[in-house]
N, C-alpha and C positions, 0 to 999 in steps of 0.2 A: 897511395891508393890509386886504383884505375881512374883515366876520365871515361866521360860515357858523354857522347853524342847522336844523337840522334837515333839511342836504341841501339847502339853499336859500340862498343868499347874503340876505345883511339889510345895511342901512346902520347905523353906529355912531352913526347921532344919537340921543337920545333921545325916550321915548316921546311919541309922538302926546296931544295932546289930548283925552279924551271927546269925540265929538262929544254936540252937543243933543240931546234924546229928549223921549220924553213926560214930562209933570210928575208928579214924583214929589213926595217931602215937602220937597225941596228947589227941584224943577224940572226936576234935571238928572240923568245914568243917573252912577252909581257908575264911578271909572274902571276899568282893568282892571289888576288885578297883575301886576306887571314880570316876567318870566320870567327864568329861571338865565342871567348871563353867566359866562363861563368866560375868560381871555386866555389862549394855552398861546405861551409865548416861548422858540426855540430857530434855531438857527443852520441848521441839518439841514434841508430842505423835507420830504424823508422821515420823519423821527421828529415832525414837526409834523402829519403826516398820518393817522402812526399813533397819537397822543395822540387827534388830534380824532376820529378813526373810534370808538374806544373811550369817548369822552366821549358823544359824540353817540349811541351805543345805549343806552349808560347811564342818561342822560339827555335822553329827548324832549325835542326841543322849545328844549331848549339853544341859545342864543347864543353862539358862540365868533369870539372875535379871535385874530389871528396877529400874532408879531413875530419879525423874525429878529436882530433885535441892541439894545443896551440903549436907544440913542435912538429906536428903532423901538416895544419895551416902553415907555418914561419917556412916550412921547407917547401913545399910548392909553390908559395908566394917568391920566393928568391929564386927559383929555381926557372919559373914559366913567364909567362904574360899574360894578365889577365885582365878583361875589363869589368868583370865585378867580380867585388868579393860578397858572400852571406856571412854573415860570423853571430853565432852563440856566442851571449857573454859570460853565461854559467858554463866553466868546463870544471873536470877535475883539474885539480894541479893547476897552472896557468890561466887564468883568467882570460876573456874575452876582450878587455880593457886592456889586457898587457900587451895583446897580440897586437890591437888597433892601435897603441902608442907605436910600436916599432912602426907597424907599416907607416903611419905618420913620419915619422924619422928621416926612411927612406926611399917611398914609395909617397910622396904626397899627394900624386895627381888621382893613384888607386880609388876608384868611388868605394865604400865601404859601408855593408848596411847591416844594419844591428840588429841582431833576432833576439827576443826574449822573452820568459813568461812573466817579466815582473809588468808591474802597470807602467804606462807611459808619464803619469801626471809628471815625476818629478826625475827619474834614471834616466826619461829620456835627453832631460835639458845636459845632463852630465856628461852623456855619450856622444851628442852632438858638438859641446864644448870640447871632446878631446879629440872632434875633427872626423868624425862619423858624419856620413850621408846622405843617413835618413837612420827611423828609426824603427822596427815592427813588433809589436806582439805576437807570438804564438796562436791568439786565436783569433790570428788575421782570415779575411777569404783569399782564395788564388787569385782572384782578381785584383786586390792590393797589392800583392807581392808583383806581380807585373806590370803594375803603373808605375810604382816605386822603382825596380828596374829597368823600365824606360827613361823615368824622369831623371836619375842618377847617369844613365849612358849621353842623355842632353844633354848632361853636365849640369843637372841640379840638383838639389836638394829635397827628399821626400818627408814634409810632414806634417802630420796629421791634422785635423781644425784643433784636437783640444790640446795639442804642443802648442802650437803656433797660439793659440791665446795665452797660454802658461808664457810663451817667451815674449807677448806684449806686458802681462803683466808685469814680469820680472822690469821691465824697462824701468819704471817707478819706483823700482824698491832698491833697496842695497845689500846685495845678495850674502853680502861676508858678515853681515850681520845676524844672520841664521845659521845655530849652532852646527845642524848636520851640513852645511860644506866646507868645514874646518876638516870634515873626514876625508880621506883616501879613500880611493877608488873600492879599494877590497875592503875598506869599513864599511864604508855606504852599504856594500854586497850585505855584509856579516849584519848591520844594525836593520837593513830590513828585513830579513830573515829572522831575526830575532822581535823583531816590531809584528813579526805575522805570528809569534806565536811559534816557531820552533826551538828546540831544545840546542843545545850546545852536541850533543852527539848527534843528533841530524845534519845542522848544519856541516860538521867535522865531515861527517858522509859522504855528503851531496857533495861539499868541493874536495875530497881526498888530502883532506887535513887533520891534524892531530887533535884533540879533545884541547889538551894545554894551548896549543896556536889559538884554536876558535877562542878558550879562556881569556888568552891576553889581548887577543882583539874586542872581547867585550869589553874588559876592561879599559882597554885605551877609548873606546865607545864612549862609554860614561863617563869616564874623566872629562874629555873634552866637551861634551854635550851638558855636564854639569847634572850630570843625574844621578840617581840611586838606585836604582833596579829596573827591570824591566816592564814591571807595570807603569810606572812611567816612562820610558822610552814609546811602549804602545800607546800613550795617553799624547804624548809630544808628537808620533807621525799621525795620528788622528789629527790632534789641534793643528797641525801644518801641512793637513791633506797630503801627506806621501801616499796618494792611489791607495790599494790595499793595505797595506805593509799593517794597519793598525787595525785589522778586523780579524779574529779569531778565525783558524782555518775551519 
């Protein structure tokens, strides 16, 4: 996909050579400092639009790339420079977790910030464990999304009061002793989604998976979580405050 800065589409090769100038102490002019790239990767063409409008006032002059799904993200992440990433963790097909393990991999230093409509209380501690940023809701303000983006290019980490009390509390507890983090990344996905009260062919939908996949990931779900159905699974993220996941849509 194109970049877009500054209201101007730009090509994602990199920077141009110095050209020659008059001699200085070396000969040649100093080259010019690379300016802010941004990638913002989300499925949405609309919430892509309004990340980069909000990016783009924030920061003149900014270089921003677009990806709509994870091979779309993997490929201009290996391919540019970038000093942040945005990453959706709901895509079709490839998850938002899968993308953020590689760049983990091989890009550590990459700051990398996690967009999502799920609640923060409890996906977020998970995203950060596997080396995320920072962490944002969907119905963040622009003003967050910009702090977060500075705080991240600092070189820190953005979050929020009610994470950051969620990960005091964890300190006192023992975390592998609570069933849902025996789950994978993409159970965690599937069991809250199904904790909120959707169906197995929605879910199948929204992530561009098979009826049978979503089936066996319920099942591996309940195995390991030691349940029986899904009114109890709602009944479990209610009792263990998983944010929404256990309130009827």
């Amino acid at each position: 996909m194109p970049l877009k800065g500054n209201h101007k589409t730009k090509t994602a090769t990199g920077p141009k050579p110095a050209a020659a100038g008059p001699a200085g102490s070396h000969g040649v002019k100093a080259s010019k400092p690379r300016g802010l790239r941004f990638l913002v990767v989300d499925d949405h063409p609309m919430v892509r639009r309004g990340l980069i409008q909000t990016l783009s006032e924030a920061f003149p002059g900014v270089v921003i790339g677009e990806a709509a799904n994870a091979q779309e993200a993997l490929n201009q992440i290996w391919s540019h420079d970038w000093d942040v990433v945005m990453l959706d963790v709901s895509m079709p097909g490839r998850s938002g977790l899968d993308v953020l393990k590689e760049i983990r991999q091989e890009k550590q230093k990459l700051p990398v910030l996690v967009l999502s409509m799920y609640p923060e209380d409890e996906f977020a501690l998970r995203v950060l464990q596997n080396g995320a940023a920072g962490y944002l809701t969907k119905q963040m303000a622009p003003h967050e999304l910009v702090a977060a983006v500075r705080k991240v290019l600092e070189g820190g980490r953005f979050i929020s009061p009610l994470v950051a009390e969620k990960l005091a509390a964890n300190l006192d507890r023992d975390l592998e002793k609570a069933p849902h983090h025996l789950l994978s990344d993409r159970e965690y996905q599937v069991m809250g989604m199904l904790a909120a009260g959707k169906t197995v062919k929605e879910i199948g939908a929204e992530l561009s998976l098979s009826i049978k996949t979503i089936s066996t990931y319920r099942s591996r779900i309940l195995e390991k979580m030691l349940l029986r159905n899904n009114a109890e699974l709602m009944r479990y993220a209610v009792e263990h405050d998983l944010g929404d996941y256990g309130k009827p849509r």
